[in-house]
C-alpha positions in Angstrom: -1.4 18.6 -9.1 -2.9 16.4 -11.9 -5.4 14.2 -12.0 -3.4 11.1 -11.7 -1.8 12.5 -8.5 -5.4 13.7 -7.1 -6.8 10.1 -7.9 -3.7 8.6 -5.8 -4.2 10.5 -3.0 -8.3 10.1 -2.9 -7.4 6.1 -3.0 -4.5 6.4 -0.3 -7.0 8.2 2.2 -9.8 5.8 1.7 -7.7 3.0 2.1 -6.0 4.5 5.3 -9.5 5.1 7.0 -10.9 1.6 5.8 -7.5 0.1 7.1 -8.3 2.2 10.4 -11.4 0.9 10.8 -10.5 -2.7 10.8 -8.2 -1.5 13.5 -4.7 -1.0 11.7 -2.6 1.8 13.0 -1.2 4.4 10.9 2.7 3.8 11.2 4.4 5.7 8.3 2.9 7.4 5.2 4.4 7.6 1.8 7.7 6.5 2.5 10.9 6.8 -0.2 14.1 5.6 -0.6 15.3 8.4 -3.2 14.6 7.1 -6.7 14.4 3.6 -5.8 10.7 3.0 -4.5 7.7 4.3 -2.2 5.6 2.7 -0.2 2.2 4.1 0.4 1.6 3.1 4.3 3.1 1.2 6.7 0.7 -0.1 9.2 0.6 -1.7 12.6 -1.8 -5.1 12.5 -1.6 -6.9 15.4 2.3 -7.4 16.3 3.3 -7.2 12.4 4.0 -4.3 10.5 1.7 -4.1 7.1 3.9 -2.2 4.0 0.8 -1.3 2.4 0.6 -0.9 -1.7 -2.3 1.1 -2.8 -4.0 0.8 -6.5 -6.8 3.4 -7.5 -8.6 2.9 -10.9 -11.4 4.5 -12.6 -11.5 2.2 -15.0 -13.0 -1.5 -14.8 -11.5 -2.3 -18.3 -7.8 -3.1 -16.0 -7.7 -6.1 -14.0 -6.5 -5.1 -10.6 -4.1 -8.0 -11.1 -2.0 -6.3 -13.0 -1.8 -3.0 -11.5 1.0 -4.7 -8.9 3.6 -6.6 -11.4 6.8 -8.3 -9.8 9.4 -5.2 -10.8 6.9 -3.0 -8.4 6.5 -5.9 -5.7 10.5 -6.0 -5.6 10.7 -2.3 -5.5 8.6 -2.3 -2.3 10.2 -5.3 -0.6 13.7 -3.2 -1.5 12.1 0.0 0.3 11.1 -2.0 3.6 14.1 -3.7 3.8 15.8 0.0 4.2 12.9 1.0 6.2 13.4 -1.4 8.8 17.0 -1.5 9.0 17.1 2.6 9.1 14.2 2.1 12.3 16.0 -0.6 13.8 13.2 -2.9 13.5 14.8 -6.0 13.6 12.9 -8.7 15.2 9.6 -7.4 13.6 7.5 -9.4 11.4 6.4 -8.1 7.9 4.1 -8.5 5.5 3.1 -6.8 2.3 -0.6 -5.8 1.7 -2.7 -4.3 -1.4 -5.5 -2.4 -0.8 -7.5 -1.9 -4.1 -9.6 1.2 -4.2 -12.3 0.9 -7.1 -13.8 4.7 -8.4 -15.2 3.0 -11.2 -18.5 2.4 -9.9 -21.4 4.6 -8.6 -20.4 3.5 -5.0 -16.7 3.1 -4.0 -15.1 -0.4 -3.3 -12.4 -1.4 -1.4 -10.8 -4.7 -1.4 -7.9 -5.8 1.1 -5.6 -8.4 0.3 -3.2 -9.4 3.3 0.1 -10.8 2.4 -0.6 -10.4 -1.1 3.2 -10.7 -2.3 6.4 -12.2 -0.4 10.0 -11.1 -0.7 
């Protein structure tokens, strides 16, 4: 596994537990449509379904703004769409989430942004 990969998952397992401890509920994990996208979680808030993008960084020289561009926004708004329809999920409201996971500093933050992007 490289580093990359070990970073990913270190940032996908604290966001799941912050995301737990605001009570989310762990839905799905990593979920792919073949070569056309992933999305990290899918979590139950409330009576909606959260499609959850994660973004790790070591680095505080790149904005966390650009670590979620339009072309990856689309490719997880593609990915729910075939989620949903393959779970019969029909009548259930979704929203698309970032979770920012900063390993930059001495101490770890986390910032949540709810409905940070719209199909």
């Amino acid at each position: 596994m490289s580093s990359l990969q070990a970073r990913g998952m270190r940032g996908e397992a604290l966001a799941l537990a912050y995301l737990r401890e605001r009570g989310y509920q762990l839905v799905a994990r990593n979920v792919r449509m073949h070569q056309r996208g992933e999305i990290d979680l899918i979590m139950r808030a409330g009576e909606a379904l959260a499609c959850v993008e994660v973004k790790t960084r070591v680095s505080p020289q790149v904005p966390f703004e650009l670590l979620v561009p339009r072309a990856k926004q689309q490719k997880i708004i593609f990915v729910a769409r075939w989620y949903m329809q393959q779970h019969r999920l029909h009548d259930v409201v979704v929203r698309f989430d970032v979770v920012f996971v900063d390993l930059s500093k001495a101490e770890v933050e986390i910032r949540h942004i709810p409905g940070a992007f719209t199909p």
